[in-house]
C-alpha positions as CSV (number, residue, x, y, z in Angstrom):
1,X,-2.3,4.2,22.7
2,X,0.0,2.1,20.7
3,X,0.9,4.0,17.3
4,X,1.0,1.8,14.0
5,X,2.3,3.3,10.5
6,X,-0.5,1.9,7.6
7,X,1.7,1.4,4.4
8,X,-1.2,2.6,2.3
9,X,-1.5,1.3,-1.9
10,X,-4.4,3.0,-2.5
11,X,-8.0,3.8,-0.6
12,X,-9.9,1.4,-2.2
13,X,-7.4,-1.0,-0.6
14,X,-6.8,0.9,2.9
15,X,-11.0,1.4,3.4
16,X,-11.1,-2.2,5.4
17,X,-7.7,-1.8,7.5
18,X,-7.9,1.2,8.8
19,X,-11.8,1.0,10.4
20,X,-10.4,-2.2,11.4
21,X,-7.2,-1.1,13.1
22,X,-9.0,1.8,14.7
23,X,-11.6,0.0,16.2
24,X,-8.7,-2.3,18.0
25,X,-7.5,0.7,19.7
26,X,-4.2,1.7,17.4
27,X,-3.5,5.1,16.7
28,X,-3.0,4.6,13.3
29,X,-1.1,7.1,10.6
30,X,-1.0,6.4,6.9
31,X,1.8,6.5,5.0
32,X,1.8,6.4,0.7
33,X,4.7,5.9,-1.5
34,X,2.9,6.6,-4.9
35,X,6.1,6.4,-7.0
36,X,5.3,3.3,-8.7
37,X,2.0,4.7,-10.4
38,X,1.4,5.2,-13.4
39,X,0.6,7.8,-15.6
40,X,1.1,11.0,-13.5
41,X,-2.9,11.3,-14.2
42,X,-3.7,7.9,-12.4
43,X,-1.2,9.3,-9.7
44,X,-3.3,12.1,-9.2
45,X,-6.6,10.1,-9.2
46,X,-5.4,7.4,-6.5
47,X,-4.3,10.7,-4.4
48,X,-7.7,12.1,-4.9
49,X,-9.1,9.2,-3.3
50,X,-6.9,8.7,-0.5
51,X,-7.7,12.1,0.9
52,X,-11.3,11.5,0.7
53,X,-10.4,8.5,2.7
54,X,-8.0,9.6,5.4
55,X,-10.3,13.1,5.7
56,X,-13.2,10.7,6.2
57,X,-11.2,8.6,9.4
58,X,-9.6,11.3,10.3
59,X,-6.3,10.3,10.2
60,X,-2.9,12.2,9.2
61,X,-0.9,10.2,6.1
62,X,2.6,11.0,5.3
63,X,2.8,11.6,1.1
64,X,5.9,10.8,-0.5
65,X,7.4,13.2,-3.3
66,X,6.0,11.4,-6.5
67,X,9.1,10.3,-8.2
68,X,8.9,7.2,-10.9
69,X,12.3,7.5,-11.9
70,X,13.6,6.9,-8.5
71,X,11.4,3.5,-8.4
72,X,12.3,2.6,-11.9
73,X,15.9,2.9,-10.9
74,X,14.2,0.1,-8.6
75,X,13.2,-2.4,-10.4
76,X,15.5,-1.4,-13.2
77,X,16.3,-4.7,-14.8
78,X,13.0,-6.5,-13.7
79,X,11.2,-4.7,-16.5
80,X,10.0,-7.9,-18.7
81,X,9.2,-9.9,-15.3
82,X,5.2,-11.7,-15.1
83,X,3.4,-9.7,-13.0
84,X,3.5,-11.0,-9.6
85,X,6.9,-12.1,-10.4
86,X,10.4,-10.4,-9.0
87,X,9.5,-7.1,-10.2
88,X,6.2,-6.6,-7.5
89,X,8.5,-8.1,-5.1
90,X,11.0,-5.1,-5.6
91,X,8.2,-3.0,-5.6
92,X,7.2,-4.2,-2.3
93,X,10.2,-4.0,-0.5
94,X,10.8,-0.4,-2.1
95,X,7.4,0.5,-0.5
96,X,7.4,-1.4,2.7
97,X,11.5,-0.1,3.0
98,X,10.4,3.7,2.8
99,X,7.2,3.0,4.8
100,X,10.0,1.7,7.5
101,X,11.8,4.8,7.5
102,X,9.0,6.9,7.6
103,X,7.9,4.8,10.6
104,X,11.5,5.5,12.3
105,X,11.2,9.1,11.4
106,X,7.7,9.4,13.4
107,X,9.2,7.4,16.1
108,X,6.0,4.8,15.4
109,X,7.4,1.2,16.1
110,X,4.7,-0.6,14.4
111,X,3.3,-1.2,10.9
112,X,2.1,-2.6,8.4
113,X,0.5,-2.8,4.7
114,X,-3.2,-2.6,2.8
115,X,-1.6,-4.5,0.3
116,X,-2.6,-8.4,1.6
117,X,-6.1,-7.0,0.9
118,X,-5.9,-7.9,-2.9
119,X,-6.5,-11.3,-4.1
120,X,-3.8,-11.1,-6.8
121,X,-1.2,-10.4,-4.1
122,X,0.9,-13.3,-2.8
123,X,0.2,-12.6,0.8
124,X,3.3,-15.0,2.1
125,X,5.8,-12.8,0.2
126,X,3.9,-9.7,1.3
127,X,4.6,-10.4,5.2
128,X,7.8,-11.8,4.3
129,X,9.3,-9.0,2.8
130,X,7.5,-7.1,5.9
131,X,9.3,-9.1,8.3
132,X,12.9,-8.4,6.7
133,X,12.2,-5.0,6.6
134,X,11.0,-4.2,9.9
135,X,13.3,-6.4,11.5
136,X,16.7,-4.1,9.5
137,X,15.0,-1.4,10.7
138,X,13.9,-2.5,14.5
139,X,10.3,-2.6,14.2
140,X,7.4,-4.5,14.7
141,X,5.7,-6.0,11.9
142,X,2.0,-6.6,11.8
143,X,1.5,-9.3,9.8
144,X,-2.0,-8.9,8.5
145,X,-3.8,-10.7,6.0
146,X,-6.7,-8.2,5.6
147,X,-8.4,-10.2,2.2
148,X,-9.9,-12.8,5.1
149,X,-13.3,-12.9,6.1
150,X,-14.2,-11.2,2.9
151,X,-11.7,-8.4,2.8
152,X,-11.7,-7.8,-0.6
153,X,-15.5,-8.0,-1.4
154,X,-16.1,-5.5,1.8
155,X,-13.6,-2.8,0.2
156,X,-15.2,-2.8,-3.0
157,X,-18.2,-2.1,-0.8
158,X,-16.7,0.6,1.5
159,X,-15.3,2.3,-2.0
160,X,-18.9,2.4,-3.3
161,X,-20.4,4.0,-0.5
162,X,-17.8,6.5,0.0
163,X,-16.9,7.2,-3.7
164,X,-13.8,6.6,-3.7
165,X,-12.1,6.1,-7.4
166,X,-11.1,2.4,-8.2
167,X,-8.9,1.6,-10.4
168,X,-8.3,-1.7,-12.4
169,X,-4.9,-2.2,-12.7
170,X,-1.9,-2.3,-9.6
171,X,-0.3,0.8,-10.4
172,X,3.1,0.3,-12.7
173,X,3.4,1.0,-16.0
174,X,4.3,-2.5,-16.5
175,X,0.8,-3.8,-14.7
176,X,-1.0,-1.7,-17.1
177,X,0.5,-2.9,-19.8
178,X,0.0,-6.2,-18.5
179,X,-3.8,-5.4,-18.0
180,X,-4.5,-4.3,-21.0
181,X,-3.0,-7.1,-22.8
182,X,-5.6,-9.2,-21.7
């Protein structure tokens, strides 16, 4: 059975990739990096929901150590960027860079993310950064675009029905600052 690693944002996000990735016969482990979100309370709430996901697929997922001062050491200097702009690329290739590692750890040679599920996510830079990253780390990328044939709308779906907590911002401090500034 070929093993993939599932970079995972959050469940609401991963509740269309992994049925999907199951059903085509990969032995799929999930991996979240969590660092990113914020407050510590949200943190907890996006965890929460994850377990009730992975517990409900049965699948193992790999929790990083929630640190935010190791991904704001990240992105340090990308602080005022737009959202969408060079700071959620950094956060990207922080992620997808740990999710790597983790996949070389677990001697998986294949993954990929939930994140091209979002229609706010620029899905080209998504994959791109993907590629980079698997290929420094001698992996196979799975370039997915998982918002197609109605992605997104099915997740919101999938959340409903499994209760899963939704949350209405990306994760940072800076995207909910961004979100409620609107």
């Amino acid at each position: 059975m070929k093993e993939l690693l599932l970079h995972i944002c959050c469940a609401p996000d991963a509740s269309i990739p992994i049925p999907d990735l199951l059903g085509e016969g990969w032995n799929v482990r999930g991996f979240f990096y969590g660092s990113n979100i914020h407050p510590y309370d949200e943190y907890v709430k996006r965890l929460e929901a994850l377990n009730i996901l992975t517990a409900h697929y049965g699948i193992e997922c790999e929790i990083m150590n929630y640190n935010p001062d190791e991904w704001l050491e990240g992105v340090h200097g990308l602080e005022c960027e737009p959202e969408g702009g060079k700071r959620c690329a950094k956060c990207f290739e922080i992620q997808l860079m740990r999710c790597a590692e983790s996949a070389k750890r677990f001697g998986c040679e294949n993954f990929c993310t939930t994140l091209t599920i979002s229609p706010h996510k620029n899905v080209a830079l998504i994959n791109s950064i993907g590629d980079s990253v698997s290929a420094l780390h001698g992996l196979k990328w799975e370039n997915r675009i998982w918002r197609k044939n109605n992605g997104f709308l099915r997740s919101v779906r999938a959340s409903k029905e499994l209760g899963l907590y939704r949350q209405n911002y990306c994760g940072c401090m800076f995207s909910k600052r961004d979100s409620q500034s609107h």
